[in-house]
N, C-alpha and C positions, 0 to 999 in steps of 0.2 A: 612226738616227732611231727604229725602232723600238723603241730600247734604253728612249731616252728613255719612250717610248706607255707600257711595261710601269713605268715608274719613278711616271710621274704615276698611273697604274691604281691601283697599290699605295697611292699617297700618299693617293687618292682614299680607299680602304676602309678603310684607318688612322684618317683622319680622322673616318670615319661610324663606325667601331668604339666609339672613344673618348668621341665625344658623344652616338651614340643609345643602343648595345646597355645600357648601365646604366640608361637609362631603361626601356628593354623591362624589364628584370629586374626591376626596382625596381614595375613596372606588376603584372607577374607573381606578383609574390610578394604583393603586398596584393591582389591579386583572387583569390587561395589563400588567403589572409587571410581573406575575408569568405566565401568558399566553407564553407570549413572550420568556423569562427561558425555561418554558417548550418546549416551539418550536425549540430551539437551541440547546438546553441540547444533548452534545455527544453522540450517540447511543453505546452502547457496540460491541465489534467485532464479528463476528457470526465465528463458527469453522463449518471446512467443515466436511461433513457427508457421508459418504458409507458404504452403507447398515446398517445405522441407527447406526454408529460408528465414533469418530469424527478423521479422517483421521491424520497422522503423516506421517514424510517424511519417506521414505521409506531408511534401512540401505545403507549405497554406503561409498567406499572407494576407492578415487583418488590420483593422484600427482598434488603438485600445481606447478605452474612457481619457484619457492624454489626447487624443487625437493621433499619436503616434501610431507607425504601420510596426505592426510585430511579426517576424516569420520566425518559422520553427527554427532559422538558424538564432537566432535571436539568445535559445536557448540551449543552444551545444555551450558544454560544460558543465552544463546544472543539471539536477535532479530536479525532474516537478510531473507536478499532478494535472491533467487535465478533465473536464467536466463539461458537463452540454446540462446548459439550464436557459431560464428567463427571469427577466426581476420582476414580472407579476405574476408568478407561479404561487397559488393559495396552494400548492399542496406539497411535492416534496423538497423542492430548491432550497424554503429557506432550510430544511433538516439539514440537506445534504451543504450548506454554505457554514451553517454552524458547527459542523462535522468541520470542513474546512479552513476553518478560523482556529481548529485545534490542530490544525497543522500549521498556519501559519503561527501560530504561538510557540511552537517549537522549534520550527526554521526556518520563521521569515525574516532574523536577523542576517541570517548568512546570506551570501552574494551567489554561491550554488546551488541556492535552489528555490525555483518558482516554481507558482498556479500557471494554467491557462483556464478560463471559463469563456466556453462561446457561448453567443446567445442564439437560442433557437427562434428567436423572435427580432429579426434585427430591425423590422418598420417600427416599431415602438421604441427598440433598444435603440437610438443613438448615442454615440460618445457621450452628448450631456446626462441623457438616463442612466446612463452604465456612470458615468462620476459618481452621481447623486448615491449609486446604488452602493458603490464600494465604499462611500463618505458615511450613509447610513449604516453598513455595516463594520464600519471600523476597521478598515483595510488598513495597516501601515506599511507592508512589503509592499518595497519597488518592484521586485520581480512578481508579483499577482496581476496579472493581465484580463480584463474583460475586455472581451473581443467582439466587433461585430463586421458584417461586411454583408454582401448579394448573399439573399437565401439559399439559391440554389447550392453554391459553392460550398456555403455551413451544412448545406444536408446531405452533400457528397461528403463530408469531410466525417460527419457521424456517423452515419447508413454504409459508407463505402471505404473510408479511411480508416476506421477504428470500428468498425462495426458494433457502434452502439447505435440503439435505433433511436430517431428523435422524426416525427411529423406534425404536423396539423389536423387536428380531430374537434371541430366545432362541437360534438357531441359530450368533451367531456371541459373538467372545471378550467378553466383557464385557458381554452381552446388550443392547446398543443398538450400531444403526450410524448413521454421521451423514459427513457429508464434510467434507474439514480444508481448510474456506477461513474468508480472512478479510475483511472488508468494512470497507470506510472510509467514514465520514461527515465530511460539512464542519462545520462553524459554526454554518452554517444548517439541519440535519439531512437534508441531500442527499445521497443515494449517489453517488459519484465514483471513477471509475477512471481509469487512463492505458489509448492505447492500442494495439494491435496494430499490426504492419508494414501490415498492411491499413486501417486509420483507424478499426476497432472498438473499441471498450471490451473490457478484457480482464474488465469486471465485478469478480469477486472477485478474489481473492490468494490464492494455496495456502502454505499455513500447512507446511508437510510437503516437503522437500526432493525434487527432480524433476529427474533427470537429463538429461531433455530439453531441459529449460528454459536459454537462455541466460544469462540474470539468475535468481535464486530469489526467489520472491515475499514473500518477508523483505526481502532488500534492496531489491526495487523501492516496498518498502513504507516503508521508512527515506527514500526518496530523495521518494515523495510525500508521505507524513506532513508533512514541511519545508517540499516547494511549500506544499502550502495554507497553515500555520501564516505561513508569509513572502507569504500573499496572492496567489498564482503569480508 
């Protein structure tokens, strides 16, 4: 009789095996489904904020290597990157242009979205140098603009506009130092960043490869450049 007890037991857990356990699994694997969605899913770009205001570039009106004057309205409707260098910078400019140049390879065909590069050097930098400079580096986007104009106005526009810092320092190679990020602007001429594990704006993009950094902020730049162009 017992034989039996252990016979229906078995019959019992066969039968629950057969019609439930695929359902578990089947539960399982789409709720790792949407888990997983949810863990990848794009974050939105965060806009930068001063004093509880979400920051725009600040108005400026330069000459490009064209000789033509460019102002930031210049650039409403497009997404672009802006940068503070020199073209005789031995040390990070040209990283940070060759950085550059992989953005313009990915969307200097489109009409939405430009460079700006000012120079922090504008007595050397004239329109003819800045040609030469984009000629040598293989510039083909109409919308990449090197810019120059009165020094003072470029180091309000860095130091005080975008608070990236750019000066003159005889003491070091190339007698200016400046920091190699790069800043993204929307459509609407917003500053927009992605942002940290912490839910911060990482603010700028370092232009200049970081071995700390898990992503390098060229490619995180490639990957936001796109959100906004696609709207987020």
């Amino acid at each position: 009789m017992r034989r039996y007890s252990y016979i229906a037991v078995a019959f019992v857990i066969l039968v629950f095996g057969i019609i439930f356990i695929p359902r578990i699994i089947d539960r399982f694997q789409q709720s790792s489904l949407v888990d997983s969605n949810r863990l990848s899913a794009p974050m939105p770009l965060s806009f930068i904020e001063l004093n509880g205001e979400a920051k725009r570039v600040p108005d400026f009106v330069f000459t490009n290597q064209d000789e033509r004057l460019i102002s930031n309205e210049d650039y409403l409707g497009k997404v672009y990157v802006i940068e503070f260098f020199f073209t005789t910078c031995p040390t990070i400019c040209p990283v940070m242009n060759a950085n550059m140049k992989r953005l313009e390879a990915a969307f200097g065909n489109r009409d939405d979205f430009g460079i700006a590069s000012f120079t922090i050097d504008p007595e050397k930098d004239t329109p003819e140098q800045l040609k030469r400079y984009a000629e040598n580096l293989g510039v083909f986007s109409q919308n990449w603009h090197f810019l120059t104009g009165k020094a003072e106005t470029i180091y309000e526009l860095a130091n005080t506009g975008f608070n990236i810092f750019a000066g003159i320092n005889p003491n070091v190679a190339g007698g200016f130092e400046h920091q190699g990020y790069f800043a993204l602007v929307d459509q609407n001429g917003y500053l927009r960043s992605r942002t940290d594990r912490f839910g911060n704006p990482i603010v700028y993009y370092l232009g200049i490869p970081e071995s700390e950094l898990d992503i390098q902020g060229t490619d995180m730049l490639l990957e936001d450049v796109l959100k906004l162009l696609e709207n987020e």
